[in-house]
C-alpha positions in Angstrom: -11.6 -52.6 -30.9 -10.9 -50.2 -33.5 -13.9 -47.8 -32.8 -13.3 -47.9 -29.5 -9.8 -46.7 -29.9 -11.2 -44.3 -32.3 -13.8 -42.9 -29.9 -11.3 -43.0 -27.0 -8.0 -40.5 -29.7 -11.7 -38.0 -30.3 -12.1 -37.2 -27.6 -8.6 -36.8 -26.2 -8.1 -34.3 -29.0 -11.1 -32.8 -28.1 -9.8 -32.0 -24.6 -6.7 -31.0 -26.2 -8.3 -28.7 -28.1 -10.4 -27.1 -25.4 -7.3 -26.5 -23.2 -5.2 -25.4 -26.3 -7.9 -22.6 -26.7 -7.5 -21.5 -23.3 -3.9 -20.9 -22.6 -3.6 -17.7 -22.9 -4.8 -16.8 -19.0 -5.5 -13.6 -17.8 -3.0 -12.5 -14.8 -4.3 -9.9 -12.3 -2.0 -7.3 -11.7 -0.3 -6.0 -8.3 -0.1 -2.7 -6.6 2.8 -1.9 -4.8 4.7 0.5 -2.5 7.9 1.2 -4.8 9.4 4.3 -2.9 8.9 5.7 0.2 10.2 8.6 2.1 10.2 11.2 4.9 13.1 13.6 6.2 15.4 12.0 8.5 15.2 14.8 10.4 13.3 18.3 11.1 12.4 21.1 13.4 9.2 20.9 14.9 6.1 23.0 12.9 8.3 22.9 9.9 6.6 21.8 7.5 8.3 18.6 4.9 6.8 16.5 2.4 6.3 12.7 2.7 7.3 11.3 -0.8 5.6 7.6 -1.7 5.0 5.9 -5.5 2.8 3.7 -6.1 3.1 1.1 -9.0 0.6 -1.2 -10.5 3.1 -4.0 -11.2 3.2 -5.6 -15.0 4.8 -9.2 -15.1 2.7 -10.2 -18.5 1.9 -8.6 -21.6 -1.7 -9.9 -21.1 -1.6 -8.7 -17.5 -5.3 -7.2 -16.6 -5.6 -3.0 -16.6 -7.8 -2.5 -13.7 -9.4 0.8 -13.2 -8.8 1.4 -9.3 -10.1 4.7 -9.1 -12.5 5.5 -6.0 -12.2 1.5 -5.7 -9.2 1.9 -3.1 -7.0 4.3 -1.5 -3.4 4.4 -0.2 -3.1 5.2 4.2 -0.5 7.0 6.1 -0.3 6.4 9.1 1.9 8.6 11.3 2.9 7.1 15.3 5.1 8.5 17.9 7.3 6.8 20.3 6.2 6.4 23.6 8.3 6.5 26.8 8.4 2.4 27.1 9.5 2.5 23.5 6.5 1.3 21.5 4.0 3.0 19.4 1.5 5.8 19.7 -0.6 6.2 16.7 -1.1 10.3 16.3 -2.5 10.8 12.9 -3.7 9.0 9.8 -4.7 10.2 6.2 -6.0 8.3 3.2 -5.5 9.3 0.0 -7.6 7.9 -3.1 -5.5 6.0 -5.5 -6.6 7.3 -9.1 -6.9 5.0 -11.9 -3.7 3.0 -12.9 -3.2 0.8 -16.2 -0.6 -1.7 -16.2 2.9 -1.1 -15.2 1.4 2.4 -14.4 2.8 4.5 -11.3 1.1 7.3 -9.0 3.7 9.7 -7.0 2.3 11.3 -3.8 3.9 14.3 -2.2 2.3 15.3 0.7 2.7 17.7 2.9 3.3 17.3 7.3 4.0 19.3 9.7 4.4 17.8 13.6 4.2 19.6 16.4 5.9 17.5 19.1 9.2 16.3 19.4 10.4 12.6 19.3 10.5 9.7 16.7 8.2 9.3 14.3 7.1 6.2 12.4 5.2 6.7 8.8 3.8 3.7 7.7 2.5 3.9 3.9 0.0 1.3 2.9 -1.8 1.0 -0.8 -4.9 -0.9 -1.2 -5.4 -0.1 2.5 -9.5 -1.1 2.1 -8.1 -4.3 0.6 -10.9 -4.1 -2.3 -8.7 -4.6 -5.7 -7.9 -8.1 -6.4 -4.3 -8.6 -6.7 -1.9 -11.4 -8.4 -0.2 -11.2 -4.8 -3.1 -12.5 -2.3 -1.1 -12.5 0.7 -1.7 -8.9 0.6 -5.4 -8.2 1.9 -6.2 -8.1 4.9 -9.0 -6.6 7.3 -8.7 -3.2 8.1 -9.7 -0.4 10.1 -9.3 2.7 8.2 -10.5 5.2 11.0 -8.7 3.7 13.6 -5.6 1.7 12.5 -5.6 -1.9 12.1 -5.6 -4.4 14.3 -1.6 -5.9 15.7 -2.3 -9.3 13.8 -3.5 -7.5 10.9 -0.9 -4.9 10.1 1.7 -7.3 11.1 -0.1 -9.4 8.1 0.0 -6.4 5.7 3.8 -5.4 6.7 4.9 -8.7 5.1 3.7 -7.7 1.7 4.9 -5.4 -1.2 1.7 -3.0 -0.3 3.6 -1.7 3.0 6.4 0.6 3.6 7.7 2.3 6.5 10.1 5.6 7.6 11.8 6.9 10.4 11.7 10.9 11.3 13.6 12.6 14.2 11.9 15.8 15.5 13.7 18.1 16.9 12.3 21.0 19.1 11.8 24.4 17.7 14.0 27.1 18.2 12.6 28.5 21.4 13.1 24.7 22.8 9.1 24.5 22.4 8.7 20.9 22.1 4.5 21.0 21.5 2.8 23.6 19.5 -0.2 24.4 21.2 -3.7 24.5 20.5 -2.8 21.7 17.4 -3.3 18.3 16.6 0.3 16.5 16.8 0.2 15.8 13.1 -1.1 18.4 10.5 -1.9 16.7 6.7 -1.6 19.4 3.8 
């Protein structure tokens, strides 16, 4: 009875110990859209910059630094308002997300210029390809990056911290020249 009681408190503490040796887990970290923004409004083939940080979130000292460089990029996606009121997408740009350590932060400042009047939606995704494993799941998702995503998948994508959007008003020029011609409707600098 004794032996077997014995046998039964070895290997209990050997499971104890195994688990005790372990407890230190390693947690993945997060990238995230902390600020985005675009002009509220401009004149039309003025050129403005669309301002966007990027954070690789820390919640644990033992958080892992993951190198990110050519693994992933952030996408901007530029739409106009149509007549019915939804959404024409006119331009997108990618932009490769260098290498951040944790609790790191990237700062874009890139340069637009529209050539059409109307409202404007920016939309400003990081991890757009979806290829960095994050400590948030819920924010990969399929994507298109030539073509926009797919309704079910950017609706997916918008619920997360990797997904930002802006508002811009452009006005016409002024010669009242509402379409620049001879150029795409969004120019990336």
């Amino acid at each position: 009875m004794k032996k077997r009681f014995l046998s039964g408190m070895l290997a209990i503490g050997m499971f104890v110990g195994i688990s005790s040796c372990c407890d230190e887990l390693l947690v993945l970290c997060d990238l995230l859209v902390d600020v985005f923004e675009t002009p509220n409004e401009i004149t039309i083939g003025q050129a403005f910059d669309v301002v966007a940080d990027v954070i690789n979130a820390d919640s644990q000292d033992n958080c892992e630094i993951a190198d990110f460089a050519a693994a992933t990029a952030s996408l901007l996606e530029v739409f106009l308002q149509n007549q019915s009121g939804g959404w024409d997408m006119v331009g997108s740009q990618q932009y490769p997300q260098p290498e951040l350590a944790r609790a790191a932060q990237e700062n874009y400042r890139e340069g637009v210029t529209l050539n059409q009047a109307g409202l404007y939606r920016f939309d400003w995704y990081t991890d757009a390809p979806q290829t960095v494993d994050e400590r948030d799941e819920n924010n990969n998702s399929k994507s298109d990056n030539s073509g926009g995503r797919l309704a079910i998948d950017r609706e997916a994508l918008q619920q997360t911290n990797n997904y930002a959007s802006s508002f811009t008003l452009v006005l016409p020029d002024n010669e009242g020249t509402s379409v620049i011609q001879g150029k795409d409707i969004v120019e990336f600098h």
